[in-house]
C-alpha positions as CSV (number, residue, x, y, z in Angstrom):
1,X,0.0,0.0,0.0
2,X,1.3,3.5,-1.1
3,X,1.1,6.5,1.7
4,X,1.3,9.9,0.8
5,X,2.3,12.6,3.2
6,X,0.7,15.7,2.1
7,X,2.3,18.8,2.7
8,X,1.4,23.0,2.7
9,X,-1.5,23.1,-0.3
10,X,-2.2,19.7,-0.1
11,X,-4.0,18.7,3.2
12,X,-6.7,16.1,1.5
13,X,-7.0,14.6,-2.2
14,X,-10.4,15.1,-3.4
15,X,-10.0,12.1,-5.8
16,X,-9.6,9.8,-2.9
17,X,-12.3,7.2,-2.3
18,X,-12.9,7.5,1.7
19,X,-12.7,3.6,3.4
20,X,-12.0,5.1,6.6
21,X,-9.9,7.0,9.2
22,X,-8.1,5.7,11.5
23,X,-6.2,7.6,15.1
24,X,-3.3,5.7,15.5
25,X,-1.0,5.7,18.6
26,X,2.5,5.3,18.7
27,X,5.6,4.8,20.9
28,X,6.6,8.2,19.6
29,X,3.3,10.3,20.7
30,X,0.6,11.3,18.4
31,X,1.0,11.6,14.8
32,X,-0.1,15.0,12.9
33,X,-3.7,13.7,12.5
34,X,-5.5,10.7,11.7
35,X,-4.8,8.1,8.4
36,X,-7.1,8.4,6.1
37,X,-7.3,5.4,4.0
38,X,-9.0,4.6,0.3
39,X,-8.2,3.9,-2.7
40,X,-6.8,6.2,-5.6
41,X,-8.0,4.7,-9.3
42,X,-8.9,1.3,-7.4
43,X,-5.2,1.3,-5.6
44,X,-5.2,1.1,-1.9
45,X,-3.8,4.4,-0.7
46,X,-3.2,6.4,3.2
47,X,-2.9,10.0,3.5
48,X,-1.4,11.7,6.3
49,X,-1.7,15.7,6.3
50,X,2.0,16.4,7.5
51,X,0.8,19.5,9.1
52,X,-2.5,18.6,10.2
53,X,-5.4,18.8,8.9
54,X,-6.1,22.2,9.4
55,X,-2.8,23.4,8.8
56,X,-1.7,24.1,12.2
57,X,1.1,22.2,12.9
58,X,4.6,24.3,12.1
59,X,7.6,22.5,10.3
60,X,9.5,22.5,13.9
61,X,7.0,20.9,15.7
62,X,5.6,18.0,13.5
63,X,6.2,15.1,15.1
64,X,7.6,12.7,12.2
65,X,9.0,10.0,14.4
66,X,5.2,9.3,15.0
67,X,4.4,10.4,11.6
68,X,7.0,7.3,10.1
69,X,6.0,4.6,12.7
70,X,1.8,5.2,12.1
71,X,2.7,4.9,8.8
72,X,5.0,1.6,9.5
73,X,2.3,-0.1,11.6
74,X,-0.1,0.6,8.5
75,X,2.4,-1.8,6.4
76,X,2.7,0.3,3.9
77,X,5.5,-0.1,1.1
78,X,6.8,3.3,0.0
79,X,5.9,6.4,0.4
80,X,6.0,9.6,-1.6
81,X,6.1,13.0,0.9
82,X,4.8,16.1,-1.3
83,X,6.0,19.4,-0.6
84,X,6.1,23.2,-1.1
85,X,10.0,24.9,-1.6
86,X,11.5,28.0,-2.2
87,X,13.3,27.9,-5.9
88,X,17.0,28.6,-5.4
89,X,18.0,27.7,-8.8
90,X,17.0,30.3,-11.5
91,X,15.3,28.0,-13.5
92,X,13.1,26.7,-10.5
93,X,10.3,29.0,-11.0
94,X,7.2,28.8,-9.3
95,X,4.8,26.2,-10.0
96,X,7.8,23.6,-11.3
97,X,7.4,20.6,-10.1
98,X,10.3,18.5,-9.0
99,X,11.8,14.6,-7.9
100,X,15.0,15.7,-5.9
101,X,17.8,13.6,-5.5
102,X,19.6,14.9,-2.5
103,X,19.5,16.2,0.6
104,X,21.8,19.0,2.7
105,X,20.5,18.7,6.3
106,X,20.4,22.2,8.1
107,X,17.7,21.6,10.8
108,X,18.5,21.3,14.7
109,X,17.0,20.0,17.5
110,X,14.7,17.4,15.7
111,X,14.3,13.9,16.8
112,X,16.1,12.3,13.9
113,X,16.5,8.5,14.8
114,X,14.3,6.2,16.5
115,X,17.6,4.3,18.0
116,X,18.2,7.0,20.9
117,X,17.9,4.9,23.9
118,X,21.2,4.4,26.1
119,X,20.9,0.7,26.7
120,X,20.6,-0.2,23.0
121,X,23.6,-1.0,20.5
122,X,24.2,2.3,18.2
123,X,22.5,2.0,14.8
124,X,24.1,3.3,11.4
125,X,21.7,3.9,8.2
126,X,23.7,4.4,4.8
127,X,22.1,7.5,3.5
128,X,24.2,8.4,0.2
129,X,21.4,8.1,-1.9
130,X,18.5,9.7,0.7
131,X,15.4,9.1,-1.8
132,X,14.3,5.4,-3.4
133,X,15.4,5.3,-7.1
134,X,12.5,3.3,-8.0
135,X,10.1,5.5,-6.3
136,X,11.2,8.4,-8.1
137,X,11.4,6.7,-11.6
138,X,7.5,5.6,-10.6
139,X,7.1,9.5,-10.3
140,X,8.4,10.4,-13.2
141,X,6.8,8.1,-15.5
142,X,3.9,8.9,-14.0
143,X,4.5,13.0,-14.5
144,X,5.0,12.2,-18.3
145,X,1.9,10.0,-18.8
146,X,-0.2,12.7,-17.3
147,X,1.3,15.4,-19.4
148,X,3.4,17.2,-16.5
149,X,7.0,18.4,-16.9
150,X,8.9,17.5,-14.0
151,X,12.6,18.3,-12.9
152,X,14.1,15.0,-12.3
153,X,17.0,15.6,-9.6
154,X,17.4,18.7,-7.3
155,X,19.1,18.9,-4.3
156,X,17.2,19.8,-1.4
157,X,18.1,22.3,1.6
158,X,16.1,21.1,4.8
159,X,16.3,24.2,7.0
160,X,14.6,24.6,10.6
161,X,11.4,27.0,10.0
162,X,9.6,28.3,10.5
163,X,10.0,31.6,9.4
164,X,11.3,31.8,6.0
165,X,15.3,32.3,5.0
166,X,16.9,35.7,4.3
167,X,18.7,36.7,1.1
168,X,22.4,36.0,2.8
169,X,21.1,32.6,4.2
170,X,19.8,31.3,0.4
171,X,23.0,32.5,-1.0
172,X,24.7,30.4,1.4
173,X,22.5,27.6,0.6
174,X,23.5,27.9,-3.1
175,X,27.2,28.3,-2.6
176,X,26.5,24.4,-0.6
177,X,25.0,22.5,-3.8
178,X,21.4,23.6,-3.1
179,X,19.0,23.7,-5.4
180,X,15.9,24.7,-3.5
181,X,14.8,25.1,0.4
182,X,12.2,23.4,2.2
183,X,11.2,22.6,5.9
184,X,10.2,19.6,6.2
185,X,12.4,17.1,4.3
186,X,14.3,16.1,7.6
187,X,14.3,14.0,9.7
188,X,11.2,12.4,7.5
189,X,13.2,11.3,5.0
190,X,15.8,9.1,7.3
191,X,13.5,8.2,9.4
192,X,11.8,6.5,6.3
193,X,15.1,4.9,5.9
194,X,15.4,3.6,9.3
195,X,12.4,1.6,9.1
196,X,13.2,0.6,5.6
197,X,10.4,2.0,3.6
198,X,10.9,3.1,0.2
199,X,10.3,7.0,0.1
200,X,10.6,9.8,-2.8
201,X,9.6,13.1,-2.9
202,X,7.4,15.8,-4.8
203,X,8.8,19.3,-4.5
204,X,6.4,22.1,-5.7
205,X,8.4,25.4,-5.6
206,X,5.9,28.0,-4.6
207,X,8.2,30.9,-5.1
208,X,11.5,32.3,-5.3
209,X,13.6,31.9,-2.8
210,X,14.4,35.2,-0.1
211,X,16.6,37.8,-2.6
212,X,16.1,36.2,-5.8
213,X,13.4,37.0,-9.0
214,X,10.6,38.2,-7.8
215,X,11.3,37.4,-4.1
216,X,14.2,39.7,-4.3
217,X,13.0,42.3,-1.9
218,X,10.6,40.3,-0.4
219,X,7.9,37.4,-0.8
220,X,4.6,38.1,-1.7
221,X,2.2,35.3,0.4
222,X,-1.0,36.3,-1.6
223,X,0.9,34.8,-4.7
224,X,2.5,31.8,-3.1
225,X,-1.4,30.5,-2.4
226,X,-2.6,30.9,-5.9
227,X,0.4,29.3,-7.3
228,X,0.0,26.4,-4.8
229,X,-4.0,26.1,-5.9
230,X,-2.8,25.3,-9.4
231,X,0.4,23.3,-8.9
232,X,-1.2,21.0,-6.1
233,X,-4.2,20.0,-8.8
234,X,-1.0,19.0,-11.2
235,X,0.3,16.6,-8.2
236,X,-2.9,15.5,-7.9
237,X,-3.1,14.7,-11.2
238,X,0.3,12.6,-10.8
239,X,-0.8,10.7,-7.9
240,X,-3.2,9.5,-10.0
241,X,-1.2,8.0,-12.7
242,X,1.3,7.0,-9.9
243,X,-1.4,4.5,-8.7
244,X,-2.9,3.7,-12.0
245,X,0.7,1.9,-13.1
């Protein structure tokens, strides 16, 4: 069974066929909200709003070591996180779509490993290649069959939140290898990897990044929602083709 985390702009898919929700508790506390599971084109499918489902859940405080084990003890077998980013590259406009294929981790103070306890043996995950290759590839065959172009390969900058960066912090960003700047990519994406499910990601850049294009003396929030209206019914559109293959 596929899970999709939803991110800012995408907090339910309308195209979902409602079996049922379920509240799930975990070693870890309470996840960000219920699962909600159905099926997407007759595929067996739970969604988890990362955020909640009203949206009030900042990047810093979303608990994803629940988050990952809910979605563990539902057995599913990937899952595909979408989110919203700030376009550091100039060609990363908003509204593109993207599959990245790296991660830099500037975030502090997360929990970031389920293997914290003092009386167990330390635990190592190999992380050189942070998203599943398959799951990707599934993304983007599934962009071109529904008529989307998608970025394949970006590498993402996984800062704390959540206010947004400033013009010297993104050009730093870009002087490390980044390509665009999200919240919410860590710890989710190793935790994944600790409990050995397959996960990928959707990046949807909703707008420049802090000093660049049309962000460069500031970022306009009235535009960043009408960009994310459109660009979330693209995804949407995606996800669809994702579970008709």
């Amino acid at each position: 069974m596929l899970a999709i985390i939803g991110g800012s702009g995408l907090t339910q898919l309308a195209s979902l066929d409602l079996i049922r929700r379920e509240v799930v508790r975990t070693p870890y506390g309470e996840p960000s909200g219920a699962l909600t599971f159905g099926r997407l084109c007759s595929q067996p499918v739970v969604f988890l709003a990362r955020h909640g489902y009203g949206h009030t859940i900042p990047p810093h405080r979303v608990n994803y070591q629940a988050n990952l084990w809910a979605l563990q003890q539902a057995q599913v077998d990937a899952i595909i996180s979408v989110a919203s980013v700030g376009g550091i590259r100039a060609d990363l406009c908003p509204g593109t779509l993207i599959v990245p294929d790296q991660i830099i981790d500037y975030t502090w103070g997360r929990k970031s490993t389920f293997h914290e306890n003092s009386d167990e043996p330390v635990v190592h995950i190999d992380f050189t290649e942070p998203y599943d290759e398959a799951i990707r590839q599934r993304i983007l065959k599934a962009g071109l069959k529904a008529g989307e172009t998608i970025i394949d390969g970006a590498v993402y900058a996984a800062t704390q939140g959540p206010r947004l960066e400033t013009a010297a912090e993104i050009n730093r960003l870009e002087r490390d290898g980044a390509d665009v700047v999200g919240m919410t990519g860590m710890p989710e994406a190793a935790l994944a990897r600790e409990l050995g499910i397959p996960y990928a990601a959707i990046n949807v850049v909703a707008n420049f990044a802090a000093g660049r294009a049309s962000s460069a003396s500031g970022i306009c929030f009235d535009s960043i929602d009408a960009v994310l209206r459109d660009a979330m019914g693209r995804v949407r559109g995606v996800l669809d083709h994702i579970c008709e293959s």
